[in-house]
N, C-alpha and C positions, 0 to 999 in steps of 0.2 A: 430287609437289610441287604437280600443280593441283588435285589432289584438297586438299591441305591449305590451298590458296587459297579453296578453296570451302566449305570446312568454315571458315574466318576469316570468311569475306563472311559466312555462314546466322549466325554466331554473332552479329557484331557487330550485321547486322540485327533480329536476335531484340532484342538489346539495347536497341536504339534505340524498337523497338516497344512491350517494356516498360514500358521509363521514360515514354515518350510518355502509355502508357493510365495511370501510378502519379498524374497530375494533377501531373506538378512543376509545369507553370505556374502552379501557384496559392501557391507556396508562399513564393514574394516579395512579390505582393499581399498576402496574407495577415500575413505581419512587418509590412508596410507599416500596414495599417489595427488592425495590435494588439500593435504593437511593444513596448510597457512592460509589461504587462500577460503577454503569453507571456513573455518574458525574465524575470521574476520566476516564471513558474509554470514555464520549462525549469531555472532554477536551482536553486527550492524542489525539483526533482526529485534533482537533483544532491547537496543540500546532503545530505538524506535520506538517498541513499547513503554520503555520508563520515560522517556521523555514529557510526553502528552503530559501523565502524572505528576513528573517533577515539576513540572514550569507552571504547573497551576497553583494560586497561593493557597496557603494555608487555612483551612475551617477556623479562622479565630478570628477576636472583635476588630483586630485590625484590618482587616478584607472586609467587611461588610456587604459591599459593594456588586464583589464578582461571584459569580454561581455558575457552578460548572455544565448546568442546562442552558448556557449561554452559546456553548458550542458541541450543543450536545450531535447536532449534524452530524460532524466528525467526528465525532468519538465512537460512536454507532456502527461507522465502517473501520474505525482505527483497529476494534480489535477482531474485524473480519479479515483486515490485512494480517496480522502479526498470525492467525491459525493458518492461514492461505500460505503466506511465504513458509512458513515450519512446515508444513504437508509436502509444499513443492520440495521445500530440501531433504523431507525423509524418502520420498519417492526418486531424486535424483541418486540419494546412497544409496538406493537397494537396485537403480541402473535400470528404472524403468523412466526414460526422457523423455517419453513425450508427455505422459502423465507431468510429468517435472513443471517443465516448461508452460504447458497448458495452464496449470497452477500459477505459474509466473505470469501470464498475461490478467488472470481472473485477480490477481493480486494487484497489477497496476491499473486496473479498472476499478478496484474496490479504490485504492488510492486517489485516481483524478475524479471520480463522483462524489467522496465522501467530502474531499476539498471544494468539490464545484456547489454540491448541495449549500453546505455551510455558508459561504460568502453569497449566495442566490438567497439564504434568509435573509441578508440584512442590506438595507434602506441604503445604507452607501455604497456597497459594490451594483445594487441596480442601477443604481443610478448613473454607472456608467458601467458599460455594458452594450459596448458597441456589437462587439461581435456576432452577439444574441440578437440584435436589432438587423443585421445583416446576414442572419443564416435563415433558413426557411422552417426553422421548426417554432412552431406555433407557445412555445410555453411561454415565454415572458408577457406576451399580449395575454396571455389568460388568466395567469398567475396578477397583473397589474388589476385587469376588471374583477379577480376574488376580491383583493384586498381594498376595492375602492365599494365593492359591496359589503366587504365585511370588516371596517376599520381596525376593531380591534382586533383584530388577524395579524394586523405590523408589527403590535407591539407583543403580540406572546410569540411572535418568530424573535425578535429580538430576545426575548426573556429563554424561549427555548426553540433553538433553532430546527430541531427534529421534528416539529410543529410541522415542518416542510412536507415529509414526507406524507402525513395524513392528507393533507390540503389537494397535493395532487394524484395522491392514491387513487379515484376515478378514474381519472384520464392517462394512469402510462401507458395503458393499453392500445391509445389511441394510434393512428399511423400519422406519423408527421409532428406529434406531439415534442418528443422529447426531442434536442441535439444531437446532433453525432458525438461518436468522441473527438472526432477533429474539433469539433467548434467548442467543445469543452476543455479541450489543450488550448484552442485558442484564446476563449474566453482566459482563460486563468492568469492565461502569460500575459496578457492586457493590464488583469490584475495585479501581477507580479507574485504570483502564488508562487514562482517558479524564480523567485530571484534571487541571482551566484549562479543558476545556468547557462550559459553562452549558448544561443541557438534553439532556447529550449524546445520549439514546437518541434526544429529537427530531430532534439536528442528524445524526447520521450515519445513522443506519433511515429516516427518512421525508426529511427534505432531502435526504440525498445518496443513500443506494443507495434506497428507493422509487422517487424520481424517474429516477432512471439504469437501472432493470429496464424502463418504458417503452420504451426503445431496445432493450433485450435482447428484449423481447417484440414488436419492431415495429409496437409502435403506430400507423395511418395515418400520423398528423401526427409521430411520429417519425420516419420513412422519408426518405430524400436527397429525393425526390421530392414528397411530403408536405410538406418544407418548401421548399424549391423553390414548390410552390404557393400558401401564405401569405407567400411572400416577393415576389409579382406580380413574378419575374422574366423576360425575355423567353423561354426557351426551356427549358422543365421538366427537358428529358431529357439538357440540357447541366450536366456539373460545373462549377461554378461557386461563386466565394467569396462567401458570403452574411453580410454585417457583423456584424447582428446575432445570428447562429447564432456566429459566430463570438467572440465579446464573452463569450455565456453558458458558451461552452466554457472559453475563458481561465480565467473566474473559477472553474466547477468545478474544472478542476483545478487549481487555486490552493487554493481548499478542503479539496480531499480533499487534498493534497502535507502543508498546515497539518496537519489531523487525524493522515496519518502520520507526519508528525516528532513531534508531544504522544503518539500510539502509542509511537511508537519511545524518546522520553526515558521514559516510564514503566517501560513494560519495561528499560530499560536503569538506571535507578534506584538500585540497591542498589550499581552501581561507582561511580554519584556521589558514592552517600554515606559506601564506601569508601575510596575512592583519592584520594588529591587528586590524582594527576595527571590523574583522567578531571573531575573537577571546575575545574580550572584549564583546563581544554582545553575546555570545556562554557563558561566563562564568554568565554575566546577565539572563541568562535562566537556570542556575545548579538547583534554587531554588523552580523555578515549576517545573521540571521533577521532582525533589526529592519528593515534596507535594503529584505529580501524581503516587510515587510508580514504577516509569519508571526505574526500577532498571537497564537493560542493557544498556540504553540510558544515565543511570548519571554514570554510567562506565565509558563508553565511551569519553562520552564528558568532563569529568575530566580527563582523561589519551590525550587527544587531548590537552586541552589549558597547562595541564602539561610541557608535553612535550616540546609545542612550546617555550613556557615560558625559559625550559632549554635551547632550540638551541640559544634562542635569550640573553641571558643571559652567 
């Protein structure tokens, strides 16, 4: 029994010591000085998540049709994104940024692969697919000679698009294999995976993920410490909440949250313009992206149920 007292005290200690070094203190300061501004980018995180779900019809005899291994691609990485941005933003409250940030970048990587993947399973976005045919990475020429080896290979990427991932498990190892991310921003916006963005290759390759490889590369002045120094605070080596680190964080990922929801409606697309129940439910959400400031995303998703509205009409 005092052995089991003792092994309670070591545990709860450990506990207290952890949390101690995780920076909670910072993490009420921190709501305190950017309280409007996270709260819409904790939410835009959120919303993100429900979406995927909403806009998929319903398990009943009326859908027969669609099966959510359709686009299992993305959904695979959808909810690597939604733990990646929550991580980013608990480590930005406790005012350790560059962990933040770094998290920001792995998150909009999870986002333009999970989209890239997806539309690479299916027979119509190959099919055009210039960009892939003009970049120097070997996959599509490979990926074409599996499935002309292996016919039925087409139709269970179409039936389930994460089918993709096994297929080229082999070879990502390869050098020269896979794209950059540039030519997967590229690809996509060809696609229009990316459309309600003006500029997109600008806005998400060089505004967002260029800038956010910085902190992945530990640039000086990206470093806790680095900024800590341009920030003339009294004590470098103490964690501490720094306003304005904090202000730039908010808004990135406010940004990126935006960009993956106009991801996430494009790909999700073809139920919109199917289903009206996923179209009714999509026009049911115009009013919290608007709240959230999701300006590309209430683009979007008004120029989507528009539309459908006119074919159907």
């Amino acid at each position: 029994m005092a052995r089991h007292f003792r092994d309670n005290e070591l545990i709860e200690s450990a506990c207290r010591h952890v949390m101690s070094e995780f920076g909670l203190e910072n993490v009420e300061p921190s709501f305190r000085m950017e309280s409007s501004a996270l709260q819409r980018a904790h939410d835009a995180i959120h919303e993100f998540a429900l979406l995927a779900a909403l806009l998929a019809p319903s398990a009943t005899g009326a859908h027969p049709s669609w099966k959510w291994q359709s686009k299992s691609a993305f959904f695979l990485y959808h909810l690597e994104v939604f733990n990646h941005a929550h991580r980013s933003l608990a480590e930005a409250l406790c005012a350790y940024y560059n962990a933040a940030f770094a998290l920001l970048r792995v998150t909009g990587e999870l986002l333009v692969k999970g989209a890239f993947w997806e539309c690479l399973s299916h027979k119509s976005y190959r099919e055009n697919s210039s960009m892939l045919d003009n970049s120097k990475s070997k996959l599509k020429e490979w990926l074409e000679r599996e499935l002309e080896r292996s016919p039925r290979l087409e139709e269970q990427l179409e039936q389930t698009s994460a089918t993709i991932y096994d297929i080229i498990a082999p070879r990502t190892e390869s050098r020269g294999f896979l794209p950059s991310m540039r030519t997967m921003v590229r690809q996509l916006d060809d696609w229009d995976i990316f459309d309600s963005v003006p500029d997109a290759e600008e806005k998400v390759y060089r505004d967002v993920y260029n800038k956010l490889s910085a902190d992945v590369h530990v640039i000086a002045d990206r470093t806790d410490i680095g900024r800590r120094l341009t920030s003339e605070v009294s004590d470098i080596f103490r964690q501490e909440v720094l306003p304005k680190v904090l202000h730039e964080y908010a808004a990135t990922l406010h940004t990126l949250m935006d960009l993956a929801v106009v991801i996430e409606l494009n790909v999700m697309k073809s139920l919109v313009d199917e289903y009206e129940e996923s179209r009714v439910k999509l026009i049911g959400r115009l009013e919290t992206l608007t709240s959230l400031h999701l300006k590309h995303s209430v683009r979007r998703a008004r120029q989507l149920v528009t539309s459908t509205t006119r074919r159907r009409g």
